[in-house]
C-alpha atoms as one frame of an Amber mdcrd trajectory, in Angstrom:
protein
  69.164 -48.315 -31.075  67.862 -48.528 -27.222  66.179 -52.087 -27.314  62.856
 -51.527 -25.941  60.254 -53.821 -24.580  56.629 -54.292 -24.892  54.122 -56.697
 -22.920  52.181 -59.693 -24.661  48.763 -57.607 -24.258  50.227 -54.701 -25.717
  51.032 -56.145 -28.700  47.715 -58.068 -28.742  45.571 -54.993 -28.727  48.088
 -53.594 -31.544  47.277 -56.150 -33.787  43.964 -56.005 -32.943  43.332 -52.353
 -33.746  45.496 -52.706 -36.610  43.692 -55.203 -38.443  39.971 -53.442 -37.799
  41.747 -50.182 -38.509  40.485 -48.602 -41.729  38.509 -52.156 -42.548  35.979
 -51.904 -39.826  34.600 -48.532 -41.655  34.842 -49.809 -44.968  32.416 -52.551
 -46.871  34.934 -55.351 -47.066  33.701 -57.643 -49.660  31.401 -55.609 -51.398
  31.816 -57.140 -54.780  30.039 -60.192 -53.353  27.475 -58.393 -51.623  25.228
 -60.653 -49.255  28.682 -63.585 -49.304  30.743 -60.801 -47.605  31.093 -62.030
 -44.020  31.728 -65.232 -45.781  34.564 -62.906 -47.814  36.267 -61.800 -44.487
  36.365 -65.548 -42.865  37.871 -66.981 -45.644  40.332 -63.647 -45.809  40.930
 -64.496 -41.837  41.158 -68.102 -42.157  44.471 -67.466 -44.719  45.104 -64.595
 -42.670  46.116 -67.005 -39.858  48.370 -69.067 -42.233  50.278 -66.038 -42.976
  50.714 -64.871 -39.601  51.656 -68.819 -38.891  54.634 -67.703 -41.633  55.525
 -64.762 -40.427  55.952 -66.114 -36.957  57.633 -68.828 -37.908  60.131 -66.370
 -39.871  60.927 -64.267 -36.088  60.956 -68.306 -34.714  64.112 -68.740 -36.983
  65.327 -65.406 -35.980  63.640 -64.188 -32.763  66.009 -61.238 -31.926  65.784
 -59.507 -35.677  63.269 -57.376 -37.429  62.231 -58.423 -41.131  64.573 -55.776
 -41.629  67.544 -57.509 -40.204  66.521 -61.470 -40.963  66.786 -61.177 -45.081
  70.328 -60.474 -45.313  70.713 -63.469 -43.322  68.478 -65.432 -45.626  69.325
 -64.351 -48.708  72.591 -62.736 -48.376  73.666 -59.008 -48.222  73.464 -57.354
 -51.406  70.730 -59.157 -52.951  68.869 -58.154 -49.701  68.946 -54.583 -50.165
  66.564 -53.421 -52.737  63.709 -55.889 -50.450  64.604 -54.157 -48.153  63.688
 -50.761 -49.606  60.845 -51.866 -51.711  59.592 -52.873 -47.736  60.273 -49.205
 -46.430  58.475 -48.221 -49.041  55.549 -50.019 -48.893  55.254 -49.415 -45.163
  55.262 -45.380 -46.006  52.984 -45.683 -48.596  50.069 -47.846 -46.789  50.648
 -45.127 -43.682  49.936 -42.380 -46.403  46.958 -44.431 -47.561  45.493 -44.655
 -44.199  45.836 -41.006 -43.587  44.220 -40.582 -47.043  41.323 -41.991 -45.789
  40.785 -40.376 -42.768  41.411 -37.021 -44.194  38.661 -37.701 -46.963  36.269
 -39.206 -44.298  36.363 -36.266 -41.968  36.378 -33.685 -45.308  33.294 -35.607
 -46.037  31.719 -35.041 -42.887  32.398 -33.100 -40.071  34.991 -30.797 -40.907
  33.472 -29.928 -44.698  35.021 -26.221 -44.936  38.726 -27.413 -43.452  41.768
 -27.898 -45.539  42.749 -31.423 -46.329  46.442 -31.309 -45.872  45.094 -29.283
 -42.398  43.623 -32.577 -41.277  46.272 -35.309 -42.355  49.161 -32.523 -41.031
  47.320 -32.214 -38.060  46.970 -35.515 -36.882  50.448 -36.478 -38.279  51.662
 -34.039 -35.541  50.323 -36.263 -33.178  51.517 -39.289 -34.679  55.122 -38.014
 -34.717  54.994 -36.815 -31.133  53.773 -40.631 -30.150  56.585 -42.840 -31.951
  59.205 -40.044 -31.200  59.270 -41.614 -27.570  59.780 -45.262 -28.911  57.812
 -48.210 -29.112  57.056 -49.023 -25.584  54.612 -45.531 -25.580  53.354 -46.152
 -28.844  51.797 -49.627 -27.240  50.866 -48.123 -24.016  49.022 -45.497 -25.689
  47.218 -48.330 -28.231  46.358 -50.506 -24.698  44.686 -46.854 -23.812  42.968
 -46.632 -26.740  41.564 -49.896 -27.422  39.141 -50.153 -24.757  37.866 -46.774
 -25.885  37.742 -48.134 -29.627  35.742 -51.591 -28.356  33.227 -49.634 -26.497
  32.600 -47.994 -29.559  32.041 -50.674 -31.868  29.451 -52.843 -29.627  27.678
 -49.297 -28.668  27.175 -49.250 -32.774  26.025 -52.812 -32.859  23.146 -51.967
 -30.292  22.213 -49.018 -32.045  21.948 -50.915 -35.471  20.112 -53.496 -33.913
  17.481 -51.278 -33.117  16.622 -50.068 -36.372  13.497 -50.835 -38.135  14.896
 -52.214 -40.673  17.321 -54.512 -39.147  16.514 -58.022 -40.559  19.133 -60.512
 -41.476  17.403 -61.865 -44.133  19.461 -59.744 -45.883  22.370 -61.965 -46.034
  20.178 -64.414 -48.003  21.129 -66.231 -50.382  24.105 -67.469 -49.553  26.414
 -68.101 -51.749  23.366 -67.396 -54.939  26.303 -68.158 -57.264  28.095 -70.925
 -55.866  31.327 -71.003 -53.859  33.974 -70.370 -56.675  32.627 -66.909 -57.782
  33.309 -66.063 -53.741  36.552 -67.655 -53.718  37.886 -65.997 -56.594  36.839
 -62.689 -55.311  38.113 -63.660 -52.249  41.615 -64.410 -53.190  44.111 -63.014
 -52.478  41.899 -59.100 -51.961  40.430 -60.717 -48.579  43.882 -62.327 -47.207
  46.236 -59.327 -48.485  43.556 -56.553 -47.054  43.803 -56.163 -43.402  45.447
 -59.505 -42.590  48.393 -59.656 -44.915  49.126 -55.785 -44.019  50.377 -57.110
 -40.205  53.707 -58.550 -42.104  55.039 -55.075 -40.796  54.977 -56.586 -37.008
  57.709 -58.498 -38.396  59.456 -54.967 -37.449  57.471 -55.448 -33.198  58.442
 -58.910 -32.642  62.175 -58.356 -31.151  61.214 -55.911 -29.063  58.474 -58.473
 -27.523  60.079 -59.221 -23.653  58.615 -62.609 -23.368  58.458 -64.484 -26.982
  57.262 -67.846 -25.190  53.725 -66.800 -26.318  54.321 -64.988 -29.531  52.172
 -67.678 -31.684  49.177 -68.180 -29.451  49.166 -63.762 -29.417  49.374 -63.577
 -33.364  47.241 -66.051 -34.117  44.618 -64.816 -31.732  45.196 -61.253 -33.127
  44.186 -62.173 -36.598  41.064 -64.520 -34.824  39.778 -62.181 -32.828  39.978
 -59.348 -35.374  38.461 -61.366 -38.222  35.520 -62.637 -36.525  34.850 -58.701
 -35.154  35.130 -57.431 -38.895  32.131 -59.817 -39.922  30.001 -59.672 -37.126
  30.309 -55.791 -38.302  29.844 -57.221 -41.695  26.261 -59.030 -40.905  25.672
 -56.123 -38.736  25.719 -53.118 -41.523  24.489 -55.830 -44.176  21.255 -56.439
 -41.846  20.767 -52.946 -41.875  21.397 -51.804 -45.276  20.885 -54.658 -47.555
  23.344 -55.822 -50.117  22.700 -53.059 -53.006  23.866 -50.230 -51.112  26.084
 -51.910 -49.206  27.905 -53.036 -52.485  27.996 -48.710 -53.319  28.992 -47.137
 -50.711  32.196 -46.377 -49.728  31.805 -45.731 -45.794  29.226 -48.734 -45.135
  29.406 -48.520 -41.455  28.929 -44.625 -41.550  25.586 -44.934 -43.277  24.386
 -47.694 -41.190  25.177 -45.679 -38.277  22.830 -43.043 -40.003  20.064 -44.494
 -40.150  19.654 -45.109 -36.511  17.057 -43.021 -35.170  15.997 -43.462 -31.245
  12.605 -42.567 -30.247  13.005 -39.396 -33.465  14.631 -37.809 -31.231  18.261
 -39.400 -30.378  20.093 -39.265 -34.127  23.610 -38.801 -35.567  25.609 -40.898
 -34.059  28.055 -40.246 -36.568  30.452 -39.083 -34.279  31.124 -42.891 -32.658
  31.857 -43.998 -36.362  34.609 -40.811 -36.657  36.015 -41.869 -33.477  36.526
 -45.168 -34.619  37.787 -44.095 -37.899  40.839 -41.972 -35.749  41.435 -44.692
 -33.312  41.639 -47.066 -36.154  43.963 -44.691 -38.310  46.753 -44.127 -35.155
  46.684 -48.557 -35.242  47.748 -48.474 -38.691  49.752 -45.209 -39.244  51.075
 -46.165 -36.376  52.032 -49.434 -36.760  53.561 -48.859 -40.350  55.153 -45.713
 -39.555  57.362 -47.506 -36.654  58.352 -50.498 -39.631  59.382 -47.491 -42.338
  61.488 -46.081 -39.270  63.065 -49.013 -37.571  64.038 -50.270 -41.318  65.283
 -47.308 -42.213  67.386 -46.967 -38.961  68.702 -50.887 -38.906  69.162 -50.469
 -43.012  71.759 -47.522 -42.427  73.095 -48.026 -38.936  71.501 -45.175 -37.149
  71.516 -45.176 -33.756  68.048 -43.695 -33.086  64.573 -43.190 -35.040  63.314
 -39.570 -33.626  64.665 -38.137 -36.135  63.854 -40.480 -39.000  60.285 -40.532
 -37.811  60.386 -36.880 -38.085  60.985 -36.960 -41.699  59.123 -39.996 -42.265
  55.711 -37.958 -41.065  56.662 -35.160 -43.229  57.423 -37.511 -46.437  53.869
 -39.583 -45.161  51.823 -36.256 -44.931  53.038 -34.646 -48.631  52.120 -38.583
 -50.137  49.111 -38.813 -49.070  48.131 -35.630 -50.585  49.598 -35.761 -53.447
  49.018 -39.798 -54.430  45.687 -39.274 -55.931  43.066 -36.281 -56.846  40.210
 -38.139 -55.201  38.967 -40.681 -52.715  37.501 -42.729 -55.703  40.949 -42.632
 -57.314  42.443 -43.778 -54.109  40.256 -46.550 -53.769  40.503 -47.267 -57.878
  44.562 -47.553 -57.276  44.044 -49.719 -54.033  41.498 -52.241 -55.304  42.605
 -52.852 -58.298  46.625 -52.015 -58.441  47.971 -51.852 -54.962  46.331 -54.761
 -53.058  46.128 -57.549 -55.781  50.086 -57.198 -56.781  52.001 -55.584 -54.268
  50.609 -56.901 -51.454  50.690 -60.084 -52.746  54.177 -59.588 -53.791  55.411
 -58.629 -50.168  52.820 -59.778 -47.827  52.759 -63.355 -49.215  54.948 -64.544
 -52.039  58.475 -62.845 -50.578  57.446 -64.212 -46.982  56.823 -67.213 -48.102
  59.782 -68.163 -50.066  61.870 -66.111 -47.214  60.414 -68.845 -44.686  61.462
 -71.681 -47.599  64.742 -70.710 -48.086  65.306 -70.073 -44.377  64.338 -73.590
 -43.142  66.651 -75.389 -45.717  69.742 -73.091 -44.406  68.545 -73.936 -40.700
  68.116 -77.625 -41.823  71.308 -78.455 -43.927  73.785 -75.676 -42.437  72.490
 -74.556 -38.691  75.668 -73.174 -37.886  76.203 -70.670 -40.641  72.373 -69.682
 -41.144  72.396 -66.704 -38.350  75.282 -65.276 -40.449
């Protein structure tokens, strides 16, 4: 494989995009209602330990992928299945997120168009953005990201200037206490978006200049958590806790309501636009780590034509993995996020980052072997 590199701010804006991505649409935290900005900070706050880990991991081993770092950890054959349990998560959570588009846009603009016309569609696109490496796939997010920022504050002011726009919304806080919030809280608020950016453990090598790689993470994950609940007070101000807690596109039917004047409406078309900018962050992002694993897993010299069949295997799942958007969010909430991301976003890094500091400690020379 042609090693690649990517600039500091490239990757910043990645992980940026990445972790509003589908989340910034969504009502993260709903279960607690008004507590749900309070939801994401705690979710950020472990978010940042975990990126700390993961860090820490490429620290050990800066010139390997998570891909390439386990066998060295935890020897060869035990490493394998990981490895593909990995690549597999990474195809699935790409299918998820172009699940959710797809159902978004059904929902909305494009009511009469094909689903699998929609996902195949913008898979297309995907495919013909990785297919010339990682260095376009980051130029193209540090196009996009400006474009995706501009949209979010433009929202902001809008929502701000509805009627019903009060803040007292988010009152009480915390009605029920602190431990009904922290249980609700963990691990669904660290695991979903923050515990999803293990798969930059597949973008760290490629980084030119790894001098800054913590302060970039770890102001990622900062800067992306305290977006997601200003958004959060934002749609709760305007729609109160009740629907907000029901809905499943929060920031779409905020975005609704906002009337200028009765005559400037339907602004929908900033929240779709986010919603697609979003979706390339995180298709993109865990479309690259199902590649570049599958590539350093069987020795393959190049990814374009993995990535080819990865869109095609990505587009058929995400059709086919459920019969409806509340059965995708059903398998997500309650299946998907709570055990398997727990499982490979935070118990397998951890002990990875355990068992890789007593080989560096007690047998340095041998560890990178």
């Amino acid at each position: 494989m042609n090693q690649e590199k990517i600039g500091r701010f490239q990757l910043f804006y990645l992980i940026v995009g990445y972790v509003l991505g589908t989340a910034i649409i969504l009502g993260l935290g709903a279960e607690v209602k008004q507590d749900a900005w309070i939801f994401i900070l705690v979710g950020m706050v472990f978010g940042m330990v975990l990126m700390a880990i993961y860090m820490q991991l490429s620290a050990f081993y800066p010139d390997d992928t998570l891909v390439q770092m386990i066998p060295k950890i935890i020897g060869k054959y035990l490493s394998y299945p990981i490895i593909l349990i990995y690549i597999l998560h990474f195809t699935y959570s790409a299918a998820r997120a172009c699940r959710e588009l797809g159902d978004l846009l059904v929902t909305t603009i494009l009511t009469e168009t094909p689903l699998f016309v929609i996902i195949g569609s913008f898979m297309v696109l995907m495919i013909y953005c990785l297919r010339g490496g990682v260095e376009i796939l980051c130029r193209m997010g540090e196009v996009v990201f400006p474009v995706y920022i501009f949209a979010l504050m433009l929202i902001w002011i809008l929502l701000i200037s509805v009627k019903g726009f009060d803040v007292n919304n988010l009152a009480p806080v915390l009605a029920n206490g602190v431990k009904p919030v922290l249980i609700k809280t963990i691990p669904s608020a660290i695991n979903f978006p923050f515990g999803e950016t293990v798969v930059f453990m597949m973008f760290f090598p490629f980084l030119n200049n790894k001098k800054n790689i913590k302060k970039i993470g770890l102001s990622a994950i900062l800067i992306g958590g305290i977006l997601l609940t200003v958004n959060s007070i934002m749609m709760l101000s305007v729609l109160g806790p009740e629907i907000y807690s029901n809905n499943f596109f929060s920031l779409l039917t905020a975005t609704r309501i906002v009337s200028i004047a009765d005559f400037l409406e339907r602004f929908d078309v900033l929240v779709i636009l986010m919603m697609i900018t979003g979706v390339f962050f995180k298709v993109g992002g865990f479309t690259f780590g199902a590649a570049v694993g599958i590539a350093q897993l069987f020795k393959l010299k190049q990814t374009r034509s993995v990535i080819l069949g990865l869109g095609t295997i990505i587009t058929s799942l995400s059709l086919i993995s459920t019969s409806s958007y509340v059965e995708h969010l059903e398998i997500g909430f309650t299946v998907y996020i709570p055990y398997i991301h727990t499982l490979l976003q935070i118990i397998i890094p951890t002990l990875l980052l355990c068992i890789a500091f007593i080989r560096k400690k007690f047998n340095p020379k041998n560890s990178s072997n």
